[in-house]
N, C-alpha and C positions, 0 to 999 in steps of 0.2 A: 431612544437608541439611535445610535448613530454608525457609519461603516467603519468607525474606528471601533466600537463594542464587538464587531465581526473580524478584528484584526488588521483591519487597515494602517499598518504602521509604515513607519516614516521610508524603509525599503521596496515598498509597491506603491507610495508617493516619486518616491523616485524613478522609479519605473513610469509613471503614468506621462502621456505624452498631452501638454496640454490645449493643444490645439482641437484633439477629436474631444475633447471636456463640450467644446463649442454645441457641438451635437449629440454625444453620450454622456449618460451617465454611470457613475460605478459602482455593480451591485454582486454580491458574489454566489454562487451556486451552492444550495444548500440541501438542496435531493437531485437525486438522478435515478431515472428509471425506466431502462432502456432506452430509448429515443426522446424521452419526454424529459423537461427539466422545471426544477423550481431556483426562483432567486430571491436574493434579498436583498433592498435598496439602502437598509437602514431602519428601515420604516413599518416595513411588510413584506410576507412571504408574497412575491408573484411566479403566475406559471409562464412557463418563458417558451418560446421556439427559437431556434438557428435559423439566420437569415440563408438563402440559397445559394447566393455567396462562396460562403463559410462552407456550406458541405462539398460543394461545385470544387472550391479551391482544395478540401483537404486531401493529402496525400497519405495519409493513413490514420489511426484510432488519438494517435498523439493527437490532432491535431483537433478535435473535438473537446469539448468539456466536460470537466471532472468536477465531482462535487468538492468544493473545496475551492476551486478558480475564480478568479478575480475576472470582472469581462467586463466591455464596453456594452453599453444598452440601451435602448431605447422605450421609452413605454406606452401607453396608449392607454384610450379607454379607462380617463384617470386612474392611472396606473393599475387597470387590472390585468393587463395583458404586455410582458415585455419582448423584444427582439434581440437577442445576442449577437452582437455583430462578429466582436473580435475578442481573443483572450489578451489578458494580460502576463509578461514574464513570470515565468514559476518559479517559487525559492524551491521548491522540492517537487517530485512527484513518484509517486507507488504504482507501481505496474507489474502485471505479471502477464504470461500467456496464459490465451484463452483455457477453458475447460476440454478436456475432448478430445480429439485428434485434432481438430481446428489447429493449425499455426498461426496463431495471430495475438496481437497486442489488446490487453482488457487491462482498460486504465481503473484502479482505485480510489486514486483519490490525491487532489494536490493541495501542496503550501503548507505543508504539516510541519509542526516543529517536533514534537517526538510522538512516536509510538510504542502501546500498549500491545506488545506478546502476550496474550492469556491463552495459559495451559492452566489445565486442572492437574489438582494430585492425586488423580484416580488414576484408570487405565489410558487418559488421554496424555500423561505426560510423556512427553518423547524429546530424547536429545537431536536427533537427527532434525525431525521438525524443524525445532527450534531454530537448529543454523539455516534453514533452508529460509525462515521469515529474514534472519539476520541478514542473509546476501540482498534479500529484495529491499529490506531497509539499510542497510549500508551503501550501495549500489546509488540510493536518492538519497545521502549526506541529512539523514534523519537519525536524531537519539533514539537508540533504544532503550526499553525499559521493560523488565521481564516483571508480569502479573501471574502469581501461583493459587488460583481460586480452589475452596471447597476444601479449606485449612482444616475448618470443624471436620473433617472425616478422617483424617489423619494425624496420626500422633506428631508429638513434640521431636520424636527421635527421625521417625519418617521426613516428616517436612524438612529439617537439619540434614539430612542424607542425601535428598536429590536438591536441595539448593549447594549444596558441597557438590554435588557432580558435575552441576551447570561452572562454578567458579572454579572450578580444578580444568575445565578446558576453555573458558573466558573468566580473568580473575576480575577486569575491571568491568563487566558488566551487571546493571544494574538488578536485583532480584526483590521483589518481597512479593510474601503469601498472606495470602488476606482468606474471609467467611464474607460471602454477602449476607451468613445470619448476625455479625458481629459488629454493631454500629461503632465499638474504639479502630476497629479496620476500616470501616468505610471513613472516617476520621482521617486514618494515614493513608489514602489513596486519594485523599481529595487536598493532603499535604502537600503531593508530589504534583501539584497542577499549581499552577501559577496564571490567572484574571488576564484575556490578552492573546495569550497562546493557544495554537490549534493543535489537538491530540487527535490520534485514531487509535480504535479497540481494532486488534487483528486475531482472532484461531479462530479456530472449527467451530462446528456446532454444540452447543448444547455446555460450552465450559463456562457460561455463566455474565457473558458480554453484557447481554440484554437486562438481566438480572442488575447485575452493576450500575449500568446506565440506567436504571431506572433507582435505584439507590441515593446513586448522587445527584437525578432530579429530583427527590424527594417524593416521589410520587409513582404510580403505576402508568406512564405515558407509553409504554411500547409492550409490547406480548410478548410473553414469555411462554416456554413450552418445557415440557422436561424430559429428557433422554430417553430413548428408548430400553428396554429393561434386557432382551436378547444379546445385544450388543453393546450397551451403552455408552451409543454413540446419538448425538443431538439429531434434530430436527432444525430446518432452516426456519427461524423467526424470523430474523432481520430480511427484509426481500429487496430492498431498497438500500444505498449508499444515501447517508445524510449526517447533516452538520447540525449540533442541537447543543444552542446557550445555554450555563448553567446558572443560576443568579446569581455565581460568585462571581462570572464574566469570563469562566471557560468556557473552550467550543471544541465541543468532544466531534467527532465523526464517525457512526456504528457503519460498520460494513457487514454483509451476509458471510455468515461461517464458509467458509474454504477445506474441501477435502481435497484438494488437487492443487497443487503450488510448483507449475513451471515456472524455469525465470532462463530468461535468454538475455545478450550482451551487458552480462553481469563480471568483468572480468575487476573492476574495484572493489565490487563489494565482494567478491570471494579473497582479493589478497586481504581486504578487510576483517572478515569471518573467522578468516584461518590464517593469522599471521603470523604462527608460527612456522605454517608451510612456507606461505611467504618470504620468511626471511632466512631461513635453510634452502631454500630454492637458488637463491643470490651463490649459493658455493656448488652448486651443478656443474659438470664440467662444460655442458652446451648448452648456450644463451637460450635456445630451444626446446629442451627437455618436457619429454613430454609427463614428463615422473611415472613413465608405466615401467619402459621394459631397458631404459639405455644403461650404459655401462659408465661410471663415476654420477650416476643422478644421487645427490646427497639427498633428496627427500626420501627415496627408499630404504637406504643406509639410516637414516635417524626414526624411520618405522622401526626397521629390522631391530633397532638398538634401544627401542622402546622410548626413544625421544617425541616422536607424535606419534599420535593413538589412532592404533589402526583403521576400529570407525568412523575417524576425523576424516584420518588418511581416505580412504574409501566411500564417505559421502560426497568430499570434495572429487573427488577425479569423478563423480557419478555424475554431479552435478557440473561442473565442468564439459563433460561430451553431451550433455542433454544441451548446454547453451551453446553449444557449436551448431547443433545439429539444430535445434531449434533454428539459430540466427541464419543458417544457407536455407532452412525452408522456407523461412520468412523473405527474404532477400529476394528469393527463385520467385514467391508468392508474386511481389509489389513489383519485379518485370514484367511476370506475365499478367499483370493487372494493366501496365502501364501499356504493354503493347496491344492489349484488348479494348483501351480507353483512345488509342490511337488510331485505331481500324476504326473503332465506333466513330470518330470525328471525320475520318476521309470519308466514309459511305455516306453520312450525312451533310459532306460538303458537297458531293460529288450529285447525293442528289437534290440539293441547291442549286446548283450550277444547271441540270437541266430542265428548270421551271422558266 
C-alpha cells in the first residue's frame, strides 16, 4: 500500500510544497484520541506526537489535527514513532462545538468527500436532526448522503412515508434505507462508495454505524453494543475518530455517536440547508431582515402562506441565533485567551530581564 491507497490524489500533490519533502514525509492521520494520534505512511500504522511547535503556534482547535489530515512528518526509531510537524491544505473539514456549555471548536474530521447521515427508522428518525447534520456538512462543501438503517423493522409503507417527508423539504438529496441483517443492502451501500474516496459515518448512538462498518469489513473489527431498552437510545461504542480501508480501496472514517450538534459560523451551509428560505429571503424588503418580527420580510409571508414549512421555518432561525451566539462567545473566548497569553509572555520577559 501506498499514500495514494490513503487518497493522496493529484489535489494534495498539488498542495504539497516540495522543498519540506527534503525533510518530511507524508503520512496521513488515521485515529485521534484526545491528545494522542495515530498515522499512516503508506506502510504502517505509527503513533505520532505534535511537535512543540505546532502546539506553541496554534491559535485555536482548527489548527490541530484531525483524523483524516494530510501532514508533514518525521519518523524515527525505524519508523516506530512519528513527529507531526505541519498539516497539509484541507479539501474539506467537519466541525462542530464542543459538548457542554464549553464554547469552543471540536474538530471531526477532514478531506472527506461525502458523508453518511445514519438515522434509524425507529424512534431515532428525526427531521430536524437531519438539517442540523446538513448545515455542518454543507457549511464543509461535503456531499451528503442520507443512510435509513433498521429497514427490517419497518414496513414497506412506513419506510416510503418518511423517505417522502425527507424529499418533500430537500427533493435533490440523496436517501436510501438499508438492514444490516440484509446482505443485497450491504451490496447497495458498498455501491454508493467508490475505491479512492474518503467517507464518514455521522448520527447518534446506537443507529447502527458500527454494525455497518463492520459489514462492509467483513468482519467483526469494532464493538458493537445495542440500545438501551428504557429509552432506546445507543450507548457510545465508537470512542475514537478513525480512518479504516476497505479491501475494495474505501476509506470510511467512524466517529463516536453525537447527542448534542452545535454549529456556529455556519451561515452557507444554512442558505445551503434551506434554500428555499434562502431564495424567498432575496425579496425582503431590508437587505437585513431578520425574518423574526419586521414588516414586508417575505419569509414570514411565504410561512404564513404555507410556502415554507413552519418547522423548516423555526429550526432555521433556532439554528441561526445559536450560531450567533455561539460565534460572539467564541470570538469574546480567543481575546481573552489572546490577552492572558499576552500577560503570561510580559511576566516572564520581565522576569528575564531581572536575572
Amino acid at each position: 500500500m501506498t499514500i495514494k491507497n490513503l487518497g493522496f490524489n493529484p489535489w494534495f500533490q498539488g498542495k504539497t510544497d516540495p522543498e519540506k519533502l527534503k525533510n518530511f514525509r507524508i503520512s496521513r492521520i488515521i485515529s485521534v484520541n484526545k491528545d494522542s494520534f495515530v498515522v499512516n505512511n503508506g506502510i504502517k500504522d505509527i503513533f505520532a506526537e505534535v511537535t512543540g511547535k505546532l502546539i506553541f503556534s496554534a491559535d485555536s482547535p482548527l489548527d490541530y489535527p484531525a483524523v483524516g489530515d494530510w501532514v508533514y512528518t518525521q519518523f524515527f526509531d525505524d519508523d516506530s514513532l512519528a513527529i507531526i510537524h505541519e498539516i497539509l491544505p484541507r479539501r474539506s473539514l467537519l466541525r462542530r462545538k464542543t459538548a457542554g456549555k464549553q464554547i469552543n471548536l471540536q474538530l471531526i474530521a477532514a478531506n472527506i468527500d461525502t458523508a453518511f447521515i445514519v438515522q434509524s427508522l425507529d424512534s431515532n428518525f428525526n427531521l430536524r436532526r437531519l438539517e442540523r447534520y446538513l448545515v455542518m456538512i454543507n457549511e464543509s462543501h461535503i456531499d451528503p448522503l442520507v443512510l435509513l438503517s433498521k429497514s427490517d423493522l419497518q414496513s414497506a409503507e412506513e419506510i416510503e412515508e418518511k423517505m417522502t417527508m425527507i424529499h418533500q423539504l430537500m427533493p435533490d438529496l440523496p436517501v436510501v434505507a438499508f438492514s444490516n441483517q440484509n446482505i443485497s443492502d450491504m451490496d447497495r451501500v458498498k455501491a454508493l462508495m467508490t475505491p479512492g474516496k474518503t467517507y464518514c459515518l455521522l448520527g447518534s448512538s446506537g443507529v447502527g454505524k458500527t454494525t455497518l462498518l463492520n459489514n462492509l469489513l467483513g468482519k467483526e473489527l469494532l464493538e458493537t453494543q445495542s440500545v438501551r431498552e428504557k429509552d432506546n437510545k445507543g450507548k457510545h461504542t465508537t470512542a475514537r475518530r478513525q480512518l479504516i480501508v476497505l479491501n475494495t480501496g474505501v476509506l470510511v472514517i467512524d466517529t463516536p455517536g453525537m447527542r448534542e450538534l452545535g454549529n456556529f459560523d455556519i451561515e452557507n451551509g444554512l442558505s445551503d440547508t434551506f434554500d428555499e428560505i434562502a431564495e424567498v429571503s432575496n425579496q425582503c424588503r431590508y437587505s437585513d431582515c431578520s425574518h423574526i418580527q419586521e414588516e414586508g420580510c417575505a419569509v414570514l409571508a411565504a410561512m404564513k402562506e404555507g410556502i415554507i414549512s413552519e418547522d423548516r421555518y423555526q429550526n432555521y432561525i433556532k439554528m441561526r441565533k445559536e450560531s450567533d451566539h455561539y460565534q460572539r462567545s467564541y470570538l469574546e473566548k480567543r481575546q481573552k485567551d489572546k490577552q492572558f497569553g499576552k500577560m503570561v509572555k510580559s511576566v516572564m520577559k520581565h522576569k528575564k530581564n531581572r536575572r
